[in-house]
C-alpha positions as a Python dict, from the first residue, in 0.01 Angstrom:
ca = {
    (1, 'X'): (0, 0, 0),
    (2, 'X'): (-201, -187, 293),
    (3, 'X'): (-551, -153, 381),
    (4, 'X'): (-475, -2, 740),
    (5, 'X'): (-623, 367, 715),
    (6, 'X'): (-944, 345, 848),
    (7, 'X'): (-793, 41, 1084),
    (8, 'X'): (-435, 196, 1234),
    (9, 'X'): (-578, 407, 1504),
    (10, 'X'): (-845, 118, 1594),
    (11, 'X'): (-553, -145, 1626),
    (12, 'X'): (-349, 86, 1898),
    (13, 'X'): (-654, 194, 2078),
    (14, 'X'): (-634, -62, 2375),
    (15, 'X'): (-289, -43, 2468),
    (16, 'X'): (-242, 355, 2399),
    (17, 'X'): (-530, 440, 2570),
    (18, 'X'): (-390, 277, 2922),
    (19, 'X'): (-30, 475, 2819),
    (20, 'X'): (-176, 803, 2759),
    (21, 'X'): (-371, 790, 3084),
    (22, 'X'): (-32, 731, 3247),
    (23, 'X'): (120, 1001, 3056),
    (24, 'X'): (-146, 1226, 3090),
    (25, 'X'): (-104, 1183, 3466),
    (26, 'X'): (256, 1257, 3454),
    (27, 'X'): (215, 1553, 3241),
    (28, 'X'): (-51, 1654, 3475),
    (29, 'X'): (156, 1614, 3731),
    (30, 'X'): (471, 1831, 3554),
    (31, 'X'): (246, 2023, 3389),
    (32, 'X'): (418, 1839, 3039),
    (33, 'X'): (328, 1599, 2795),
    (34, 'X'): (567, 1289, 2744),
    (35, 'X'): (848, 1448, 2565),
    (36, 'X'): (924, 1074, 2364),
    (37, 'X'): (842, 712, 2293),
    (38, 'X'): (971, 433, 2457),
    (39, 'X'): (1171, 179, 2274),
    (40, 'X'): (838, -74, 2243),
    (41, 'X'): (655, 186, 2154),
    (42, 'X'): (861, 345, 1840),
    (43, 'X'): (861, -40, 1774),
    (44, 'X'): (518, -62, 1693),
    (45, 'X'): (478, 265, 1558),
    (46, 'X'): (761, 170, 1339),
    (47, 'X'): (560, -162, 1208),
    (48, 'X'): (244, -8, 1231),
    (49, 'X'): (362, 270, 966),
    (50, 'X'): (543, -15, 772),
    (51, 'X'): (188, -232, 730),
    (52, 'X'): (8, 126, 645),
    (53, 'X'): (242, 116, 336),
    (54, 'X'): (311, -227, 250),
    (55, 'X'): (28, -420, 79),
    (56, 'X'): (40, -668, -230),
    (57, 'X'): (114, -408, -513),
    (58, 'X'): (412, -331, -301),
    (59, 'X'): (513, -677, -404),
    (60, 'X'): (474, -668, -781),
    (61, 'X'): (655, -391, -924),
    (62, 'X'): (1006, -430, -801),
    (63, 'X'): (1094, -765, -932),
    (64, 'X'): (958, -683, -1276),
    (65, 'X'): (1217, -396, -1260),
    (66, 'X'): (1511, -612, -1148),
    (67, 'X'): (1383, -909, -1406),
    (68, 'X'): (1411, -651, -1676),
    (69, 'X'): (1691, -427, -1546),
    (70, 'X'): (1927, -729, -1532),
    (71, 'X'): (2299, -630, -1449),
    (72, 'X'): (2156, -274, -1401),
    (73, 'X'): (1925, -358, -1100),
    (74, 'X'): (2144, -234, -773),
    (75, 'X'): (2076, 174, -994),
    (76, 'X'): (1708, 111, -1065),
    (77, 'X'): (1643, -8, -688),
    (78, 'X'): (1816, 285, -569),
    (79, 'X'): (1601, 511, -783),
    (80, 'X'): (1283, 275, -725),
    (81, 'X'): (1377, 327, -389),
    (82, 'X'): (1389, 733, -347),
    (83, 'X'): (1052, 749, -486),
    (84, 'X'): (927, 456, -344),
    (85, 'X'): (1050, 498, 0),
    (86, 'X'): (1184, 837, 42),
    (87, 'X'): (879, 1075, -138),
    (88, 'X'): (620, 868, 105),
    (89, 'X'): (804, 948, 437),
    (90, 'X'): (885, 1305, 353),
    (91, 'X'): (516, 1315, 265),
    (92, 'X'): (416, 1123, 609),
    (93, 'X'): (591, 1430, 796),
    (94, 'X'): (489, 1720, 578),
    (95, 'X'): (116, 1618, 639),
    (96, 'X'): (163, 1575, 974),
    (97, 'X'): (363, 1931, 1009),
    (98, 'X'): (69, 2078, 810),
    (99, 'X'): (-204, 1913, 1070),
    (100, 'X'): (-358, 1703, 777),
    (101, 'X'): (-387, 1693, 414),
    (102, 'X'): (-635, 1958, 372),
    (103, 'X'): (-443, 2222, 531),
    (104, 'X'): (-132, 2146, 330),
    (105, 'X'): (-301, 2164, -51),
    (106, 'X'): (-484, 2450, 77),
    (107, 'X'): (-205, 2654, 38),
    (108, 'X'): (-296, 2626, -322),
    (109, 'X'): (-668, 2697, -235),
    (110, 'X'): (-981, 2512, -86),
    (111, 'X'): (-1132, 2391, -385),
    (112, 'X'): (-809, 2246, -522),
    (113, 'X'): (-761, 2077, -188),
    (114, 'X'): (-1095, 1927, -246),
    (115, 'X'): (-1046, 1849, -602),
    (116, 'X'): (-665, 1675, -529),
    (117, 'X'): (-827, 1511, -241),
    (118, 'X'): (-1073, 1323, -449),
    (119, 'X'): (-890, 1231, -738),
    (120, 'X'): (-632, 1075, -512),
    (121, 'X'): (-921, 884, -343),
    (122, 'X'): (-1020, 715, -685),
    (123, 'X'): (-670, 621, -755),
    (124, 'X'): (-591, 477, -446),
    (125, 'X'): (-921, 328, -437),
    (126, 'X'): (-1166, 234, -712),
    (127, 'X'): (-980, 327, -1009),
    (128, 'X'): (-666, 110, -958),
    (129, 'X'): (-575, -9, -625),
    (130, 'X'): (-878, -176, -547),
    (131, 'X'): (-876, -352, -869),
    (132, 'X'): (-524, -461, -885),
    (133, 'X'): (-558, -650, -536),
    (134, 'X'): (-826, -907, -768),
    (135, 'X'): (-610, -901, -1047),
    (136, 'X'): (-292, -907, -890),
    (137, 'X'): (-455, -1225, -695),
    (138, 'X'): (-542, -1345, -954),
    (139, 'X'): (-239, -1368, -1156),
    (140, 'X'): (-82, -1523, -872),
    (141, 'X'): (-304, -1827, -746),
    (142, 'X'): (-509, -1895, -1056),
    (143, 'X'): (-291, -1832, -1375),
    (144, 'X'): (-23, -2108, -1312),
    (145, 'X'): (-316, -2342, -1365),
    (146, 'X'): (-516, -2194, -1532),
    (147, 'X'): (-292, -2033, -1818),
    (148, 'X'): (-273, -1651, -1945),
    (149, 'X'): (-558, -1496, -2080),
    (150, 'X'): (-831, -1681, -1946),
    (151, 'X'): (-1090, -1398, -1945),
    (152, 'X'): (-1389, -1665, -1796),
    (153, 'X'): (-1142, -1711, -1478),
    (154, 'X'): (-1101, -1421, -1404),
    (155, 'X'): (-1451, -1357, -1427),
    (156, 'X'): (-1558, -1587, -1216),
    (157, 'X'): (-1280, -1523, -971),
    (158, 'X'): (-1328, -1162, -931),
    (159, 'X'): (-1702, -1212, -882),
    (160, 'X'): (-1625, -1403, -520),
    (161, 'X'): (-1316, -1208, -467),
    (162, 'X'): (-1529, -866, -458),
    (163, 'X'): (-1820, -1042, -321),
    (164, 'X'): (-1669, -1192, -16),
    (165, 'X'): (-1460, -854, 63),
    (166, 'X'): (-1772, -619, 6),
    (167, 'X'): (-1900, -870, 310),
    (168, 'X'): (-1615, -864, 559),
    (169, 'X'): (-1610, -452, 461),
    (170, 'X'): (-1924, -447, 657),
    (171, 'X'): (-1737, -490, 971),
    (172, 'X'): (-1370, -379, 947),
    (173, 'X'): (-1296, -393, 1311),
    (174, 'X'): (-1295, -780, 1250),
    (175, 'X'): (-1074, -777, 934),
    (176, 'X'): (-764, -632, 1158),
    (177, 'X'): (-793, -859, 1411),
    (178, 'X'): (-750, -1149, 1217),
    (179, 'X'): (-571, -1127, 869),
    (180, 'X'): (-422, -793, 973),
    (181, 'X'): (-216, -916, 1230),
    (182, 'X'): (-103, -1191, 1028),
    (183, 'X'): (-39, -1131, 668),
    (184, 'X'): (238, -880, 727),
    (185, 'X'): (471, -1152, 921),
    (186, 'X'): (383, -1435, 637),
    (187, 'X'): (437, -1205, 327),
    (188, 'X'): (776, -1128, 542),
    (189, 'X'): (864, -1485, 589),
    (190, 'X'): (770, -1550, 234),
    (191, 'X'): (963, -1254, 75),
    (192, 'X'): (1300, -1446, 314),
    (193, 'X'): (1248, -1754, 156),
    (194, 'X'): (1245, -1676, -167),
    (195, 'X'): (1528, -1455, -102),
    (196, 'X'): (1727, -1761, -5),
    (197, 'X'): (1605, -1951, -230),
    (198, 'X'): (1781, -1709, -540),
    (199, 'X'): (2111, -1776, -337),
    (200, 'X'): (2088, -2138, -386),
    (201, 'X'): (1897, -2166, -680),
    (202, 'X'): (2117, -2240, -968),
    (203, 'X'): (2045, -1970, -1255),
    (204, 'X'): (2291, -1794, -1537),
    (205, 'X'): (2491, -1483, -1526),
    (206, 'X'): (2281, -1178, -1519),
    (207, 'X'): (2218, -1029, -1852),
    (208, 'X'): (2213, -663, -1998),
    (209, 'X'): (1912, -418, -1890),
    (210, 'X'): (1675, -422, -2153),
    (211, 'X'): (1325, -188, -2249),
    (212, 'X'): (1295, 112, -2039),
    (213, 'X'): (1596, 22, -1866),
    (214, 'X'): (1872, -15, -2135),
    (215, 'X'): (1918, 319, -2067),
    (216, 'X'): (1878, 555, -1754),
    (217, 'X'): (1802, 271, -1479),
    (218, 'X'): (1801, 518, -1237),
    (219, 'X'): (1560, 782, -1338),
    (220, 'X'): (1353, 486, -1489),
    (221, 'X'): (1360, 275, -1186),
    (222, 'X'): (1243, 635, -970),
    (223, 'X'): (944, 747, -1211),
    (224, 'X'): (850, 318, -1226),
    (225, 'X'): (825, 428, -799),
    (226, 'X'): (519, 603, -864),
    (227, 'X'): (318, 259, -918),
    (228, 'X'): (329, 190, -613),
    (229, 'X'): (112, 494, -531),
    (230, 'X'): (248, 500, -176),
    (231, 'X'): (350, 909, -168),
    (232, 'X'): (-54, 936, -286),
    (233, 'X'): (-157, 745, 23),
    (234, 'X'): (134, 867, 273),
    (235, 'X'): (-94, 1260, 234),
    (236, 'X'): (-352, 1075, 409),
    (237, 'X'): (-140, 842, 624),
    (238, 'X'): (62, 1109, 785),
    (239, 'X'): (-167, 1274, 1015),
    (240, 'X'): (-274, 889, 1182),
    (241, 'X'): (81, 872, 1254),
    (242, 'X'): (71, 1135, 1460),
    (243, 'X'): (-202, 1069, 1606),
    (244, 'X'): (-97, 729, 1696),
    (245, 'X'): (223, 882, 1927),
    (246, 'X'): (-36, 1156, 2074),
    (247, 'X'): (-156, 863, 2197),
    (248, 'X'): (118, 717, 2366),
    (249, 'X'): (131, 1052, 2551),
    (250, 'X'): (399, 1288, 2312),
    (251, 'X'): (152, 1527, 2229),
    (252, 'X'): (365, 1861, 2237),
    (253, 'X'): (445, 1930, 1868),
    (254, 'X'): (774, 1948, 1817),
    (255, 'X'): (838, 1602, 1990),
    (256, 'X'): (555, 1453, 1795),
    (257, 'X'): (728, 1557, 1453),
    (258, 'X'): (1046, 1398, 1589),
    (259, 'X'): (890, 1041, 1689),
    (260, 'X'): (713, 1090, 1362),
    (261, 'X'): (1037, 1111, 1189),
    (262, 'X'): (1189, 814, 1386),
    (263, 'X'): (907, 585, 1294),
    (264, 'X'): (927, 687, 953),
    (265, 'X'): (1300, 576, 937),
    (266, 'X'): (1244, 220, 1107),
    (267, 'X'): (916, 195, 864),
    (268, 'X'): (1175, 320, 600),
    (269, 'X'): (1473, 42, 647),
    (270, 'X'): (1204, -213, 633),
    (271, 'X'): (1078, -133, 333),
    (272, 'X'): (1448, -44, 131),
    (273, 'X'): (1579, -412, 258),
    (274, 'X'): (1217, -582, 102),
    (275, 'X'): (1255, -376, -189),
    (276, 'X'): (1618, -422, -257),
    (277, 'X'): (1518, -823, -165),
    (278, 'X'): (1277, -802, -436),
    (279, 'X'): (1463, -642, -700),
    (280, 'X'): (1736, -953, -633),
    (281, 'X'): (1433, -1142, -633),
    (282, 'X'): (1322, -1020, -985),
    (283, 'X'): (1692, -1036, -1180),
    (284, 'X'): (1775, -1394, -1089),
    (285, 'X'): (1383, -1447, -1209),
    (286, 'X'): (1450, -1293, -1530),
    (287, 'X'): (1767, -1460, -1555),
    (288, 'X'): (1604, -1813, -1574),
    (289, 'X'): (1291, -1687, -1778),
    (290, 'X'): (1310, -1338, -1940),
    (291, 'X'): (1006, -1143, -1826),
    (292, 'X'): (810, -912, -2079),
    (293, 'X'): (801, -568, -1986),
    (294, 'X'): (473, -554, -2202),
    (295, 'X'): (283, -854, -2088),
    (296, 'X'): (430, -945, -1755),
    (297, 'X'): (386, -798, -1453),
    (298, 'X'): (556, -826, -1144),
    (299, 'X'): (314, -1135, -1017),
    (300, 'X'): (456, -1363, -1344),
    (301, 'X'): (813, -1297, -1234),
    (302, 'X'): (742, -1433, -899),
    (303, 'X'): (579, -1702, -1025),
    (304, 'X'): (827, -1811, -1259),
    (305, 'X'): (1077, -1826, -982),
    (306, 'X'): (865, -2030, -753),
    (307, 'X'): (779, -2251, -1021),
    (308, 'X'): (1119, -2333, -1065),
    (309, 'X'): (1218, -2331, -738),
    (310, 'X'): (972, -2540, -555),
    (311, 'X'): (702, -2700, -827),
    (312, 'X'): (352, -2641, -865),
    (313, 'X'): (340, -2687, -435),
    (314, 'X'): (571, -2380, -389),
    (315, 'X'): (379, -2164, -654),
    (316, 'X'): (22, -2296, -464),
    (317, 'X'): (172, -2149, -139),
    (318, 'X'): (264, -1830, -280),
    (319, 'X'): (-57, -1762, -489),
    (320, 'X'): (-284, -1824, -115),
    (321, 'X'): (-70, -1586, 68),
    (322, 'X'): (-121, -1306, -225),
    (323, 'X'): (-501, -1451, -245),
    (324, 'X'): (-520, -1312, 135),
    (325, 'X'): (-261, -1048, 128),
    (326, 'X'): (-452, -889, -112),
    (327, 'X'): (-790, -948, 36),
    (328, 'X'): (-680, -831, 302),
    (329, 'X'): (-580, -483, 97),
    (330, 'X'): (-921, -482, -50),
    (331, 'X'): (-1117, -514, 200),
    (332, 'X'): (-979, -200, 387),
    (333, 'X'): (-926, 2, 42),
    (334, 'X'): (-1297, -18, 42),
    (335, 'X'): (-1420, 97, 379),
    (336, 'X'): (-1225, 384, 348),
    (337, 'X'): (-1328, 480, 38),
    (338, 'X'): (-1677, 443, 143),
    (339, 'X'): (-1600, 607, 458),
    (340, 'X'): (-1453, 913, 207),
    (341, 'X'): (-1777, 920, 3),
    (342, 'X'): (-2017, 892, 309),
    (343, 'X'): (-1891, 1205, 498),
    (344, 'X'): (-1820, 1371, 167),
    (345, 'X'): (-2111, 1311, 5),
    (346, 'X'): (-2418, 1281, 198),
    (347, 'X'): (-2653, 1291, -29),
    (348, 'X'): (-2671, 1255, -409),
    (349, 'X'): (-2928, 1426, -620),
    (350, 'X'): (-3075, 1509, -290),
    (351, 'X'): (-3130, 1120, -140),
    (352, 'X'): (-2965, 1019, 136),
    (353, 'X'): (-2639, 795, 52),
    (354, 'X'): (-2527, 508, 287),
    (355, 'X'): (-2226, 356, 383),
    (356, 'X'): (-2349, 23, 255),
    (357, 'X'): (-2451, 172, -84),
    (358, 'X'): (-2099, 361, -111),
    (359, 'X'): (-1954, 14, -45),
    (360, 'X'): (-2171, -132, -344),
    (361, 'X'): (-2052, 80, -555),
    (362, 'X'): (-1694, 90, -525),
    (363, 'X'): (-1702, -331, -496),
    (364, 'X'): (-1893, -331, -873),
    (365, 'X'): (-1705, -55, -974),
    (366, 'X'): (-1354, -230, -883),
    (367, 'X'): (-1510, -544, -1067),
    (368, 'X'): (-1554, -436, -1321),
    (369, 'X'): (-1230, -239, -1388),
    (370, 'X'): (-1041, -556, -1269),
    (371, 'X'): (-1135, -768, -1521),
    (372, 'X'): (-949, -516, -1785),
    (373, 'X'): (-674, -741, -1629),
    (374, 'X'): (-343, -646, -1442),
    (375, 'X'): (-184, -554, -1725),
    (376, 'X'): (-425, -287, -1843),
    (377, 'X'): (-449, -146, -1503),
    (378, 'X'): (-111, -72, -1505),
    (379, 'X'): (-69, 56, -1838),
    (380, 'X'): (-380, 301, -1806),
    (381, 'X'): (-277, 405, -1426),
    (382, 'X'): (136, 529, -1519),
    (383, 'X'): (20, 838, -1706),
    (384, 'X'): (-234, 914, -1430),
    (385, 'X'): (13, 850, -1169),
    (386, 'X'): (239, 1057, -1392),
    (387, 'X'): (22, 1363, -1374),
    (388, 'X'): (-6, 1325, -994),
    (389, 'X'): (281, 1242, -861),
    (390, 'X'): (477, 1591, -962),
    (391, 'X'): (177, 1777, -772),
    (392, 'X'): (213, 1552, -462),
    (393, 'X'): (615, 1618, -458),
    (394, 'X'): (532, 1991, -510),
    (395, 'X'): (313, 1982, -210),
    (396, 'X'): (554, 1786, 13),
    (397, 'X'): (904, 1979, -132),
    (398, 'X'): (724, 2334, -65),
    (399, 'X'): (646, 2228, 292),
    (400, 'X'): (972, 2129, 380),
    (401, 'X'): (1099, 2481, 319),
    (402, 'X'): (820, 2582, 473),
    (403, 'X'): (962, 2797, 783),
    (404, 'X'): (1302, 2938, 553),
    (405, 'X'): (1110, 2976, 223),
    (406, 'X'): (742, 2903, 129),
    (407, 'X'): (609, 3077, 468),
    (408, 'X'): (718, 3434, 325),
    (409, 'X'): (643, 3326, -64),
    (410, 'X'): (246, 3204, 7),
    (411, 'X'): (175, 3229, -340),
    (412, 'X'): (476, 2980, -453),
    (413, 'X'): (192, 2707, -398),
    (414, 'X'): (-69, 2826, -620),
    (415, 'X'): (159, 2956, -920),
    (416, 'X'): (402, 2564, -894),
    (417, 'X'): (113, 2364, -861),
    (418, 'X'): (-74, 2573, -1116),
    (419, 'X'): (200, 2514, -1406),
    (420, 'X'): (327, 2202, -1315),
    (421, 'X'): (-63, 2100, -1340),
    (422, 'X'): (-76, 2228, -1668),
    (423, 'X'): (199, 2090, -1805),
    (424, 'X'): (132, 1690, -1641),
    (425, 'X'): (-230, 1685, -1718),
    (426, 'X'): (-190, 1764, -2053),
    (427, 'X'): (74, 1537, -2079),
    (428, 'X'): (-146, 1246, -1959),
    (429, 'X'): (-428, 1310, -2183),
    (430, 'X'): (-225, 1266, -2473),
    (431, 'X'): (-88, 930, -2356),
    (432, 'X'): (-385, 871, -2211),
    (433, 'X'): (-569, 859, -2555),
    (434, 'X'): (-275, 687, -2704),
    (435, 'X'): (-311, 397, -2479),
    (436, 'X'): (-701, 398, -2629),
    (437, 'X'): (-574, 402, -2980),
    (438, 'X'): (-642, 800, -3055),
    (439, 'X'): (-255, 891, -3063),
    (440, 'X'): (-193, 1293, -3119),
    (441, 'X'): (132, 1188, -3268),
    (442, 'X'): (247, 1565, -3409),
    (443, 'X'): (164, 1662, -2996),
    (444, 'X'): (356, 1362, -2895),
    (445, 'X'): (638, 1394, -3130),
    (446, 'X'): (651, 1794, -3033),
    (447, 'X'): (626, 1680, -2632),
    (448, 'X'): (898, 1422, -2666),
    (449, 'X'): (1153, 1756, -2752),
    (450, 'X'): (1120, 1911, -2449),
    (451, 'X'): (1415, 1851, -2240),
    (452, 'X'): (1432, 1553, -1975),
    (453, 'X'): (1091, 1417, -2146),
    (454, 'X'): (1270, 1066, -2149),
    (455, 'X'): (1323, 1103, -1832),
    (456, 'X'): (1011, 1205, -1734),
    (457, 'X'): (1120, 1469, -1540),
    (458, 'X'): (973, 1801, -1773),
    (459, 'X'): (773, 1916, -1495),
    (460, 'X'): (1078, 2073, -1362),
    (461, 'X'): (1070, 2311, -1572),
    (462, 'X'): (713, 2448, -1462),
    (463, 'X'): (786, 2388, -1108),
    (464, 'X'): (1107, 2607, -1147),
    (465, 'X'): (904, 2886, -1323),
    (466, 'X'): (632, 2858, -1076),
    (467, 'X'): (846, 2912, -802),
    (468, 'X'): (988, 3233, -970),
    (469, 'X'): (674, 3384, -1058),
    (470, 'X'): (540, 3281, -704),
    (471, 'X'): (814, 3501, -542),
    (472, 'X'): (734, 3806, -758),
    (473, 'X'): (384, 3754, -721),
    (474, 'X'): (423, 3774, -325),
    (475, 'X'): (694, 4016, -310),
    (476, 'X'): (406, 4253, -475),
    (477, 'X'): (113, 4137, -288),
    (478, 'X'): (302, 4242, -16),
    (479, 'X'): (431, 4564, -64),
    (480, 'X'): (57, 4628, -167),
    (481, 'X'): (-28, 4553, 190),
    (482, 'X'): (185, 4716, 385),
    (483, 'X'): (92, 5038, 163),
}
């Protein structure tokens, strides 16, 4: 997930500004708006949606899947993939169809729309993304030489790291016109070379899946999707993509949709080759050096494979380009999250809250959750993601049937997301504490027999007795009315 949502519509304004006048004179002219994109233009919305999604986590969790899903990899990218690639698009184009994010989870009601939006804020933000981009850095440039576990390091290196990106957050307008531009191409080019470099590297047969992958790739390699928080950040993305080809002059609403969904495909075929790159990427990895589902992370199984590939020189390389990659990340991650906070929250205890002191916070904040380590972050974020996720694909399924089925069922929303809620939250608390050493192991061990709870898929269930009880509820409601 890349830094680019306060900085997307900034980047385009030069060049769509002299477009739209043109097509604003046309349409004057015909009385129409521009009716679709260009080819160069549905180019660089294409890559401009791509680099909205595609940030440094983005590079972490699919080779740990393929390094521990082995022989199994080609099922576990394609479920990786769905959720990964698929949810995040569909949600791109049901936010923009709703005209924003707001609108579309206030189907449920106002204050959940407000509640949903802020949680997802401090996920995306504070909580773990912001975070990870230190540690994931981290792991990359300063462990090889450094060895695991060296708390002081990563002290020390997350002070600077958060120090030097609360400074360039100050002025984002300069961050995208230098890294921006660049670190997309490079952590392309670097993704191809290590690509190549598992053709020719010599390494042994791929072995048997192993963990969470043994059995079920697929549904594993979906749910594992949800780390990289993308379908989270695509409720928020979707309406700048729109607003990006109103720019270019396609502002009638129907044609929007449909450039919208053309973008979303070219950003989509980007993203399923890099990921399906990266799974390859991760199973000849594990193949020379099995990877630890428990202890490794995505960042070791790179490294291992550069390590062996081109020496410490080739791991060096690799662990700058994450260094800025995920600077880069950071640094955006926390102007809009200050941005969030400032026209959110105005004032706090009745005093007058900044920009700059919004920024502050979220930089200590995200230093100190970082030095938990990469690891932790992970390991505390799945359940959250886990109780989120199911609510987001609510949102985003429900709108899609909008027009044939949710349009004449309003209260489908509130009664789906209500139970499916229910059922995820509670779900998370319990591993939640777990992971903090207070397992409810008789709630666990009564959870764990509810059918598709391996799979992680139990919300069903609630979602498909929501959706009942929504109908009935609305199918009264009204027949009350038109009494």
């Amino acid at each position: 997930m890349a830094n680019t949502v306060s900085n997307a519509p900034s980047e385009q304004t030069a060049e769509p500004r002299q477009d739209t006048a043109s097509a604003n004179s046309r349409g004057d002219a015909q009385g129409l708006s521009a009716t679709r994109l260009n080819g160069r233009h549905r180019l660089v919305v294409a890559f401009t949606f791509f680099s909205m999604f595609f940030g440094a986590g983005n590079l972490i969790f699919p080779p740990l899947m393929g390094a521990q899903a082995q022989s199994a990899a080609l099922p576990a990218t394609i479920g990786f993939i769905i959720s990964a690639v698929g949810l995040p698009i569909l949600g791109v184009l049901a936010v923009a169809s709703a005209g924003g994010f707001e609108h579309l989870a206030s189907r449920v009601s106002p204050k959940f729309a407000a509640m949903l939006a802020f949680v997802i804020i401090m996920a995306i933000g504070p909580c773990f993304a912001i975070p990870r981009t230190a540690t994931t850095s981290y792991e990359m440039a300063i462990t090889p030489f450094v060895g695991e576990n060296n708390r002081l390091a990563l002290l020390l290196y997350s002070i600077v790291f958060f120090a030097l990106s609360f400074l360039l957050s100050q002025h984002p307008e300069k961050l995208s016109k230098s890294l921006g531009r660049f670190m997309g191409p490079l952590l392309l080019v670097l993704i191809a070379v290590m690509f190549v470099s598992c053709i020719f590297i010599g390494h042994g047969a791929l072995g048997k899946p192993f963990g969470d992958y043994a059995n079920g790739s697929l549904v594993y390699g979906f749910v594992n999707g949800y780390q990289t928080m993308d379908l989270l950040a695509a409720l928020y993305f979707g309406i700048v993509i729109s607003a990006n080809i109103s720019q270019f002059g396609v502002t009638d609403t129907k044609a929007n949709r449909h450039e919208t969904g053309i973008a979303g495909a070219g950003a989509g075929i980007l993203l399923i080759l890099i990921y399906a790159a990266l799974s390859f990427i991760g199973a000849v990895s594990g193949s020379i050096k099995s990877a630890n589902g428990k202890d490794d992370t995505g960042a070791t199984v790179l490294t291992n494979l550069t390590t062996s590939a081109f020496g410490s020189i080739g791991t060096a390389f690799v662990g700058l380009i994450f260094v800025l990659a995920c600077f880069n990340v950071c640094t955006g991650l926390i102007s809009t999250c200050a941005t969030y906070f400032e026209n959110t929250f105005p004032t706090v205890f009745g005093h007058p809250v900044k920009y700059r002191a919004w920024s502050v916070f979220f930089a200590v904040f995200s230093f100190i959750v970082s030095n938990a380590g990469l690891s932790a972050i992970i390991t505390v974020s799945l359940p959250v993601l886990g109780a989120l996720y199911p609510i987001a694909i609510i949102l985003v399924l429900l709108n899609l049937v909008e027009k044939p089925f949710s349009s004449k069922f309003p209260r489908v929303y509130f009664w789906t997301v209500l139970l499916v809620a229910l059922f995820t939250i509670f779900d998370c608390i319990v591993k939640l504490l777990a992971v903090f050493g207070l397992p409810m192991t008789s709630v666990s061990r009564a959870l764990a027999t509810l059918p598709l709870y391996d799979a992680q898929l139990t919300w069903l269930i609630p979602a498909a007795a929501g959706i009942v009880i929504g109908v009935i509820d609305s199918a009264i409601r009204s027949r009350h009315q038109a009494k």
